[in-house]
C-alpha positions, 0 to 999 in steps of 0.5 A, a space after each residue: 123905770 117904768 113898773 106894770 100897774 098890776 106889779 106887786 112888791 114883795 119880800 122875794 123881789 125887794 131881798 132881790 133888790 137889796 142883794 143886787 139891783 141887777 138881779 131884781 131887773 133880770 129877775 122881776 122886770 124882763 123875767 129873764 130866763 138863764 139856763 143856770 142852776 143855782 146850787 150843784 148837786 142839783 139832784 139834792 137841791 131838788 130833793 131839798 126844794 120838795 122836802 120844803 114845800 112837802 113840809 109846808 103841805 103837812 102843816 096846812 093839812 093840818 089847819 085844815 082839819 086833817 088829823 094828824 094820825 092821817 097825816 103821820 099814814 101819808 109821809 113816806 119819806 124817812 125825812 120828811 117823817 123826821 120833821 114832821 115828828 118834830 112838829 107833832 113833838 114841839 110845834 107851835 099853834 097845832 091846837 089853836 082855833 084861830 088860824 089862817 094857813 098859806 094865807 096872802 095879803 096885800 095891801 097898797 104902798 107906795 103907788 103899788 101893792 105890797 104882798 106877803 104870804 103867810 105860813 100861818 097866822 095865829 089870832 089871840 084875845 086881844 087882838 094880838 096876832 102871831 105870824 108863823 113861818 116855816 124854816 126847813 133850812 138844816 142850819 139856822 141862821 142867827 138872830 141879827 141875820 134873820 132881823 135884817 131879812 126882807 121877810 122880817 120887816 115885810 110880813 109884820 108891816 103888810 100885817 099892821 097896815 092891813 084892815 083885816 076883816 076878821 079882827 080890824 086893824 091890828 097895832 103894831 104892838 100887838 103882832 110878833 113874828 116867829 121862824 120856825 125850824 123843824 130842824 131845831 125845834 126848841 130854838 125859834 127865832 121870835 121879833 116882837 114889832 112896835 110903831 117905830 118899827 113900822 114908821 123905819 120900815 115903811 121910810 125904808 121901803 118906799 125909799 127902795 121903791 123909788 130908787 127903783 123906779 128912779 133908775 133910767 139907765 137900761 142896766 141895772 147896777 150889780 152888787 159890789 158883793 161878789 158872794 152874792 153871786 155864787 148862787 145866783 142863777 145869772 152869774 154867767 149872764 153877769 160874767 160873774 163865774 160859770 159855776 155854780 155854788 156846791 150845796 156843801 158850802 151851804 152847810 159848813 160856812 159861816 157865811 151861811 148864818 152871816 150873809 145874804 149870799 149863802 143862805 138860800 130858802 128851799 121852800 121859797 125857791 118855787 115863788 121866784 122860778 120861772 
């Protein structure tokens, strides 16, 4: 499979992949548009797609040196004020200097560019850097889902491999990477990385990669795991069901702290819409 020279990889597009070799191609290679929504009602989804993005709008304001009682004026939403007050009460970073907000690196990787944006970088003494990023899920996941996800092993890599002009290239050993859920402020999820760490994730994308760009059949494989079609806006393309999942699901299922398929990220949603 031919890519555009100018195509980047990124955590959105290789968690595609790994969910469904098919969605990836529909999605990321012919940006096939469908008609389907992801998640019914589609009213509340949408409210939950804002909530996410205006959170993340609160927080760069923030770093920008906006004060927080300018921001506090400006929330309206009861919602949006509950999470907020959360992160006026427990957030992490609010006083550090060193910071770097809605911040994107990318770096070359096997034959292409490997993106990530981040919420927010933190540069300690030392050379140590802490990677932000901000979760408006209602539920969160567990430990050992969240440490499988395309983003856990994307955003530290890009990081470890970039040389960054502000502090040069920083070891592996010396980045952590923390979710943070505005929902459950007291619980962060925080991974420390380290060398090995960076030697598995770079073996184990660029195998993902030239499984890509070995493929010479004009379909993609579909995923064998049907869940993962429940909230994929193909799934009528696929013959896979004409319905979409109920956003209800989302939050009584186990399924959404064990599997790929159910957890879907609001804030994320409009980095891989059409």
């Amino acid at each position: 499979m031919l890519l555009p020279d100018d195509f980047q990889f990124s955590q959105n597009n290789l968690q595609d992949y790994a969910d469904c070799a098919r969605r990836f191609q529909l999605r990321h290679i012919l940006h096939q548009e469908w008609p389907a929504v992801q998640t019914e009602p589609v009213l509340q989804t949408e409210q939950l797609i804002d909530l996410g993005q205006n959170f993340h709008r609160l927080v760069l304001q923030n770093h920008s040196g906006i004060s927080e009682n300018v921001i506090s004026e400006s929330t309206k939403d009861p919602e949006l004020e509950t999470l907020w007050q959360n992160y006026m009460k427990d957030g992490p970073a609010r006083y550090e200097q060193q910071t770097k907000a809605e911040f994107t690196i990318s770096v070359p990787f096997a034959g292409y560019r490997l993106i990530a944006k981040y919420d927010l970088l933190v540069f300690h003494p030392e050379s140590k850097v802490v990677i932000y990023d901000w979760k408006t899920s209602i539920k969160q996941p567990k430990r050992e889902f969240m440490m499988q996800r395309m983003q856990s092993k994307i955003y530290p890599l890009v990081f470890s491999l970039a040389d960054y002009p502000q502090n040069g290239p920083i070891s592996p050993d010396k980045i952590e990477m923390v979710y943070w859920y505005p929902y459950h402020p007291s619980t962060p999820l925080s991974f420390t990385y380290n060398l090995q760490q960076q030697e598995d994730n770079q073996v184990e994308l660029k195998n993902m990669i030239n499984e890509i760009l070995a493929f010479r059949e004009p379909i993609f494989p579909l995923t064998m795991d049907l869940s993962k079609c429940k909230f994929c806006a193909y799934r009528s393309l696929c013959e896979r069901g004409d319905k979409a999942g109920n956003l209800d699901d989302l939050e009584i299922l186990d399924g959404l702290l064990t599997d790929p398929g159910w957890n879907l990220d609001f804030e994320k949603i409009e980095e891989i819409t059409f």
